[in-house]
Backbone as JSON Lines, residues from 0, in Angstrom:
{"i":0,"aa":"X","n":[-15.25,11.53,-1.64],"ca":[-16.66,11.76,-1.45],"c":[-17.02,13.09,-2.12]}
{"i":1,"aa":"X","n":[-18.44,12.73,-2.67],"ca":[-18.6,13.99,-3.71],"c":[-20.38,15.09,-3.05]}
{"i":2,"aa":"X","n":[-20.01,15.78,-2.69],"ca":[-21.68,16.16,-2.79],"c":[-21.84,17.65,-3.35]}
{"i":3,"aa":"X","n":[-23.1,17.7,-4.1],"ca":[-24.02,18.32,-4.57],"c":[-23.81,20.07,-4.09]}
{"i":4,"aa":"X","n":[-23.54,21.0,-4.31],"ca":[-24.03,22.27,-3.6],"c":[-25.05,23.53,-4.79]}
{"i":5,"aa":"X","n":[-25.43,23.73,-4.51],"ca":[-25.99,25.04,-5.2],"c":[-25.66,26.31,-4.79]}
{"i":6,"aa":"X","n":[-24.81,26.61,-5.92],"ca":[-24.07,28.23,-5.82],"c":[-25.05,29.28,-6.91]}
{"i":7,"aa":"X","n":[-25.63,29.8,-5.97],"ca":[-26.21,31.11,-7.29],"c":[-27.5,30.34,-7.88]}
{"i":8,"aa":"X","n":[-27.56,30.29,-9.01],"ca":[-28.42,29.63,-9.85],"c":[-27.88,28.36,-10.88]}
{"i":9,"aa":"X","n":[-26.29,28.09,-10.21],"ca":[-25.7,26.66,-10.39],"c":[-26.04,25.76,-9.56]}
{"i":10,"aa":"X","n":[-25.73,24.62,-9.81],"ca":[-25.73,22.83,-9.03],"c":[-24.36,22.76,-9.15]}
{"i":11,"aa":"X","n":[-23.29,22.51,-8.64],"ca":[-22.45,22.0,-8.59],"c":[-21.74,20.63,-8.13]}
{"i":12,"aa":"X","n":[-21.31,20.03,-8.57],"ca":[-20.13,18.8,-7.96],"c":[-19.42,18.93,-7.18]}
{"i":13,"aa":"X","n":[-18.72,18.98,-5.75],"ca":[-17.98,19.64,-5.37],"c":[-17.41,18.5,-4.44]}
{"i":14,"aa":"X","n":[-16.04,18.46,-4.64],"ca":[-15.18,17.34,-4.24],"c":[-14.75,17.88,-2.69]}
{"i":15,"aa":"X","n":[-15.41,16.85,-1.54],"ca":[-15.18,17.08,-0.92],"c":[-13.78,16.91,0.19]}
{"i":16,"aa":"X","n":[-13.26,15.67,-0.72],"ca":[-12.0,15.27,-0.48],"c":[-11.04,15.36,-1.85]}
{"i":17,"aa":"X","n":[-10.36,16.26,-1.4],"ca":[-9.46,16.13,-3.41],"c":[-9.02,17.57,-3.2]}
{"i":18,"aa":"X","n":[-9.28,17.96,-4.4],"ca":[-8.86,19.06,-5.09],"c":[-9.1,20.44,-4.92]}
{"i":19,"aa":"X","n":[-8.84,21.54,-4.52],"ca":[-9.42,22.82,-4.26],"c":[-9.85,23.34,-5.57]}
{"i":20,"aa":"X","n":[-10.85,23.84,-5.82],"ca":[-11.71,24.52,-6.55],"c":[-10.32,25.88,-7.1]}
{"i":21,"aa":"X","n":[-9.38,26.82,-6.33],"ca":[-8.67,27.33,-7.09],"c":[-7.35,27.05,-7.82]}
{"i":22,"aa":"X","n":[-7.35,25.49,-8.12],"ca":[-6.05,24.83,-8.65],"c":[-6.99,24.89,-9.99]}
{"i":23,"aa":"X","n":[-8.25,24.69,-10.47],"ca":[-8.93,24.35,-11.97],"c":[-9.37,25.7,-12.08]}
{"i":24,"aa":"X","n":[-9.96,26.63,-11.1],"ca":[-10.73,27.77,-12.11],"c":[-9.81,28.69,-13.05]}
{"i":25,"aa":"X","n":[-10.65,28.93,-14.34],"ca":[-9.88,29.64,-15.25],"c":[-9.28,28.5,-16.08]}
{"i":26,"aa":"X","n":[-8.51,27.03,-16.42],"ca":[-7.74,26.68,-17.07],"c":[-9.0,25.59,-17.19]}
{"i":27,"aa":"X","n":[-8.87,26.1,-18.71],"ca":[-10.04,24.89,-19.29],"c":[-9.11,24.24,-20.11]}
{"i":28,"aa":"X","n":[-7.93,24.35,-20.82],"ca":[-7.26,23.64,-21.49],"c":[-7.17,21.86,-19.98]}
{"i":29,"aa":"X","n":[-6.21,22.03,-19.31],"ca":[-6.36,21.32,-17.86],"c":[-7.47,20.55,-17.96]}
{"i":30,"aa":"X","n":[-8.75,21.46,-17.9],"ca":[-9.4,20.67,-16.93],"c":[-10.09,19.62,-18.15]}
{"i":31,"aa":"X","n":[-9.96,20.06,-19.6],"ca":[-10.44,18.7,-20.51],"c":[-9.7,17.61,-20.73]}
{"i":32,"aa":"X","n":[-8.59,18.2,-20.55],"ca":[-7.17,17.37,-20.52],"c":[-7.66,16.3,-19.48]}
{"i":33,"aa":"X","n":[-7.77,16.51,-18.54],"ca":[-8.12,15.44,-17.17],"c":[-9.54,15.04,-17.55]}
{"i":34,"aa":"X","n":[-10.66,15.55,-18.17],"ca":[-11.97,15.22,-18.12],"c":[-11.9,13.79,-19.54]}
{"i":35,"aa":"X","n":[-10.69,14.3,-20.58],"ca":[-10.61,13.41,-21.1],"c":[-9.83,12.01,-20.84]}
{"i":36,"aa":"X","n":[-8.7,12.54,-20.24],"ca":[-8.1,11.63,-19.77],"c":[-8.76,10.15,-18.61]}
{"i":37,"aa":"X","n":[-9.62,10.88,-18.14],"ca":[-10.79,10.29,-17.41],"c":[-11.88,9.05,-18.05]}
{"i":38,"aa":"X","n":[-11.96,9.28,-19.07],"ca":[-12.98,8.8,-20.55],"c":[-11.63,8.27,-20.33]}
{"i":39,"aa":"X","n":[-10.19,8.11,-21.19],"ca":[-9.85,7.1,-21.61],"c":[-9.29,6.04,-20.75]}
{"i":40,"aa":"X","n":[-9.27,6.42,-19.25],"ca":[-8.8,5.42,-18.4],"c":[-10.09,4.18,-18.12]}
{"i":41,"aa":"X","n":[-11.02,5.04,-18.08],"ca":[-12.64,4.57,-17.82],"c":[-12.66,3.81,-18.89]}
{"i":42,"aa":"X","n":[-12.64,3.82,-20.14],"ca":[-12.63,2.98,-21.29],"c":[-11.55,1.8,-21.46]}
{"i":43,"aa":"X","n":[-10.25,1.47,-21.3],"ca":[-9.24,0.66,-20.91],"c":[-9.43,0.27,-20.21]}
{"i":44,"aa":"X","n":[-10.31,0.59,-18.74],"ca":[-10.32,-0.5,-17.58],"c":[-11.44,-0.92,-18.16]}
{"i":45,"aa":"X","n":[-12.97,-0.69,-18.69],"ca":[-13.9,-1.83,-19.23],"c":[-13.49,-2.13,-20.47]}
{"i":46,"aa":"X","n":[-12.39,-1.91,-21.0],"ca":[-11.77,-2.93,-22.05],"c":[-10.75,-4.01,-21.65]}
{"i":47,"aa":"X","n":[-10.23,-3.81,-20.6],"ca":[-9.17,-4.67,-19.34],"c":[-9.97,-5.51,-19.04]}
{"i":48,"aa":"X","n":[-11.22,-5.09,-18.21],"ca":[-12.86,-5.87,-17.53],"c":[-13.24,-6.83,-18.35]}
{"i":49,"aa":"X","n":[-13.46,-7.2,-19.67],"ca":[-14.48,-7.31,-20.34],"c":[-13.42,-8.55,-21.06]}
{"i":50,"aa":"X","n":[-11.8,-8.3,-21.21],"ca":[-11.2,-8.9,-21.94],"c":[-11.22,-10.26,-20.49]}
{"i":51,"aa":"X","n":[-10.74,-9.67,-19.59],"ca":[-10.5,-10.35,-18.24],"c":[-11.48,-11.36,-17.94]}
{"i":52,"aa":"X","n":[-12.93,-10.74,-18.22],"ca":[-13.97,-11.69,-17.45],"c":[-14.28,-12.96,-18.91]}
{"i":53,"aa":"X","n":[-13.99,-12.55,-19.68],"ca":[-14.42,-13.48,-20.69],"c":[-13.54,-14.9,-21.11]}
């Protein structure tokens, strides 16, 4: 479950079940690594979906 907070003059995402906020801050190599990795799982399962339903 994900909700919304406003820190400062940010909006944030903030995982309310998951991950602590000081395992990602600072390592942006990481966190595109996973943001991409994310995109390509998301893309294989509606390419899995799409092969599947047809």
């Amino acid at each position: 479950m994900a909700i919304w907070v406003l820190t400062g003059r940010w909006l944030r995402l903030s995982v309310v079940v998951g991950y602590s906020t000081k395992l990602w801050r600072g390592k942006r190599f990481e966190t595109a690594v996973h943001i991409g990795f994310i995109g390509l799982w998301t893309y294989l399962t509606g390419v899995f979906f799409a092969v599947f339903l047809c």
